[in-house]
N, C-alpha and C positions, 0 to 999 in steps of 0.2 A: 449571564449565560445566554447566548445567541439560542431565540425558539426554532421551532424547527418547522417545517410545513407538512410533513409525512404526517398522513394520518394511518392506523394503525389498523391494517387489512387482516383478515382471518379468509385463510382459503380452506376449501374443501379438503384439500388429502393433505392432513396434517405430516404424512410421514415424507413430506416434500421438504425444502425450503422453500422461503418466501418467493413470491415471481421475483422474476430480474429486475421489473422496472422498479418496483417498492425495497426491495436491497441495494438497488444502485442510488435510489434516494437517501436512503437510510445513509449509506456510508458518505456521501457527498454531504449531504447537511448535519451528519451528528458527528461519525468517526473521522472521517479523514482530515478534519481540522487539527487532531491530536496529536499528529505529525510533523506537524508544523515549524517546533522548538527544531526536529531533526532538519528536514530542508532549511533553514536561516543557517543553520549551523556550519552544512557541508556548504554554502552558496559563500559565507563570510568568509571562510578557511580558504576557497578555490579564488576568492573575489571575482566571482562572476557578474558580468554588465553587458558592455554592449558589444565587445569583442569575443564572445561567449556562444559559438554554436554545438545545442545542447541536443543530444536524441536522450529520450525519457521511454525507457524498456519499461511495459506494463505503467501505465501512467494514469488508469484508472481517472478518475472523473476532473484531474486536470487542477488541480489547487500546488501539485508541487511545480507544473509548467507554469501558472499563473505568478506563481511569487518570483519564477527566473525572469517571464516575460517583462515584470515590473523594471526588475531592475536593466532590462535595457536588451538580454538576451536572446538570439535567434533560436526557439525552441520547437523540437521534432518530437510529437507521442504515438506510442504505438502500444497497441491494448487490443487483445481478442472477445473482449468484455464490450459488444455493442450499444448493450445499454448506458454502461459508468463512459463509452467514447462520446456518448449523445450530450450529456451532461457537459464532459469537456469541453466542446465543439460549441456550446450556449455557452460554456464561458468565456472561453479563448476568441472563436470568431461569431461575434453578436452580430453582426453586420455581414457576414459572408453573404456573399452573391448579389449585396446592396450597390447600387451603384455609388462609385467614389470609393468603397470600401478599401483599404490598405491590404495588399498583394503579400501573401507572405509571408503576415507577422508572426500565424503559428502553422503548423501543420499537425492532420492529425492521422491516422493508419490504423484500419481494422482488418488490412486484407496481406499484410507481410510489410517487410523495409519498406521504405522509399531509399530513392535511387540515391539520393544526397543531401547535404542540411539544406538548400536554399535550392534559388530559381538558376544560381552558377552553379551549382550541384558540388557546393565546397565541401571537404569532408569535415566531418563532426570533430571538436576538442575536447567533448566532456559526454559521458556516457553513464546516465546515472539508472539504478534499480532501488527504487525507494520501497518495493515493496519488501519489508522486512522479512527473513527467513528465519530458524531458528527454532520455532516452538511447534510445530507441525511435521507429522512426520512426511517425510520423502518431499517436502516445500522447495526443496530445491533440484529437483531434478531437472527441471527443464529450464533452469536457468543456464546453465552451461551453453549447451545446445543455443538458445537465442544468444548469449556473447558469442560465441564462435562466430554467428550469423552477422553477427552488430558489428563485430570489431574489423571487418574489412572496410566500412564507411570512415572507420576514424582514420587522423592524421595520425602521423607517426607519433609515439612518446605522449598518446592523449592519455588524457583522465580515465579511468573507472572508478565509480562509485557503490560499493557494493553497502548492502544495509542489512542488520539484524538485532534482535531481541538480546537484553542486556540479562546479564545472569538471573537466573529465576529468585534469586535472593535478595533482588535490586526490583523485582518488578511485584506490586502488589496483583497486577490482574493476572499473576501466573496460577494462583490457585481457583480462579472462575477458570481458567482455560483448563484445567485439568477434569472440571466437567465435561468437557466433549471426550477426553480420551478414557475416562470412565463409562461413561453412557457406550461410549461405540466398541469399546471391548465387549459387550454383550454379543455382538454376533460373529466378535473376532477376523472381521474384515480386511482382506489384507490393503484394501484401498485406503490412501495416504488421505491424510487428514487431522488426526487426531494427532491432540496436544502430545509434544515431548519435553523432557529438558532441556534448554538449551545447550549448547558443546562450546567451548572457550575457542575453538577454531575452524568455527562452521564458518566464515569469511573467507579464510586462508584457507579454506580446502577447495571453494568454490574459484578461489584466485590462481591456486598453482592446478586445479582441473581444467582452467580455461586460458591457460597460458599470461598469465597476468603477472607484474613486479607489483607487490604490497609497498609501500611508500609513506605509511603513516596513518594510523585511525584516531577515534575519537568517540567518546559518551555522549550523549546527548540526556536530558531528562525533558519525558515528556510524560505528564500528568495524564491521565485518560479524567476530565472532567464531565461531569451531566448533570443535567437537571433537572432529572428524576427517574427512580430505578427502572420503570416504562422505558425510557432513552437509552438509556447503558445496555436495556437487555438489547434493542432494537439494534444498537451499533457496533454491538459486540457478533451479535449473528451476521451483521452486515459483512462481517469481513472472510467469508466462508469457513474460519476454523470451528465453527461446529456443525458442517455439514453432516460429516460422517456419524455423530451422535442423531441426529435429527432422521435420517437415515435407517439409525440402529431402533428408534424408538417411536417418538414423532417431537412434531413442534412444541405440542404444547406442553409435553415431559419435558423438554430442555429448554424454553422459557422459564416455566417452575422452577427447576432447578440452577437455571444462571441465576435469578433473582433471587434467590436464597441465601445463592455463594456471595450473592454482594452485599448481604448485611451488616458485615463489619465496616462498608466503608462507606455505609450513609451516615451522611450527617446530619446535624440537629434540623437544619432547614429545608431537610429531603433530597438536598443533591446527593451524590455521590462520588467521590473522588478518589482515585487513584495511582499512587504516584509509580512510574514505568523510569526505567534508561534503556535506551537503545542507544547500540553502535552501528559509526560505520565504518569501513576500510577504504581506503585511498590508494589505487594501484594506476601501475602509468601501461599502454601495452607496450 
């Protein structure tokens, strides 16, 4: 199990969430690695490389642009999350602004589009949204609205990659996530956030709203592993679906209580493990 370097802040007004910068750590060195099984998946299926220019919708601290840029891919992120873009940015461009430094290899956007995938301003062939929808309520509202925005950069008949939470029946952290939608029914908040079930065609609703042909999806299983229930709480928060609990209560009520919900799935040597499937949909525009 990869340790992690976040050490473990306690702020004053519990009824907050954690600061940005200690959340955008948390997900980049615990969570966002869990995704991982998903991106190889969609990149093997698309065989993406070096003829591969990618815009990455919400792309957060830049591990699914790192595995494309491996394989040889011109990749574009764009994320309103300045903190998880700072992370990115140390990891994509290490060397930016160093002299010699290579022109180009990634780009990143905290302030809307860019103009085009590259320096010829080509347009994009794959248009990916890794961050999964599905188990939070109204999680997808503004995803529409940004493809509407995105899809005039692609070439014609490009990619979209749309991604979500595999039936709640299929995912063991569906019942920790139903903590947050417990806790935040206390104040009955109409603000989106709190856990739902999943819907069998929350993909295709998102594809025929934003003018999209579906073309093929796919399961992916991706294990949420940690290495100790400290970790899991820290990474689980990390991913904001339990703002609205946090919100309803405070922090330290719904740390308590995620680390409660996860006692069935520690194991003997204190980690804890998880096993999740998540899909995605493959639509061409």
């Amino acid at each position: 199990m990869t340790p992690t370097l976040v050490r473990n802040h306690r702020d004053a007004d519990l009824s907050a969430p954690a600061d940005a910068g200690t959340r955008a750590r948390d997900w980049a060195e615990i969570q966002e690695r869990m995704l991982a099984p998903l991106y190889e998946a969609v990149y093997d299926r698309l065989e993406v490389g070096p003829a591969t220019r990618m815009l990455s919708l919400g792309c957060g601290s830049g591990l699914a642009m790192l595995v494309a840029a491996a394989r040889g891919a011109h990749v574009t992120g764009v994320d309103s999350d300045r903190e998880r873009l700072a992370l990115a940015r140390a990891r994509l461009l290490p060397d930016e602004g160093a002299e010699g430094a290579p022109a180009h290899r990634a780009r990143l956007h905290d302030d809307g589009l860019p103009a085009g995938a590259g320096a010829d301003g080509a347009p994009y062939d794959l248009i990916t949204v890794f961050e999964p929808i599905g188990c939070a309520a109204g999680d997808s509202e503004g995803l529409v609205p940004a493809l509407e925005s995105a899809l005039p950069l692609a070439a014609r008949g490009a990619t979209v990659v749309l991604t979500g939470w595999g039936p709640p029946e299929r995912c063991a952290t569906a019942p920790v996530l139903r903590v947050a939608a417990r806790l935040a029914e206390s104040t009955r908040s109409p603000r989106p956030g709190g856990w739902r079930p999943t819907l069998r065609d929350d993909l295709e609703d998102v594809a025929a709203r934003a003018g999209l042909k579906p073309d093929g999806s796919g399961r992916v299983s991706c294990p949420f592993g940690y290495a100790d229930p400290d970790s899991a709480v820290r990474g689980l928060l990390s991913t904001g679906l339990f703002d609205a609990a946090v919100r309803a209560t405070d922090r330290s009520q719904v740390e308590k209580e995620v680390a409660e919900a996860l006692h069935p799935y520690r194991r003997a040597d204190g980690t804890v493990w998880m096993p999740n499937v998540f899909r995605y949909l493959v639509c061409t525009t």
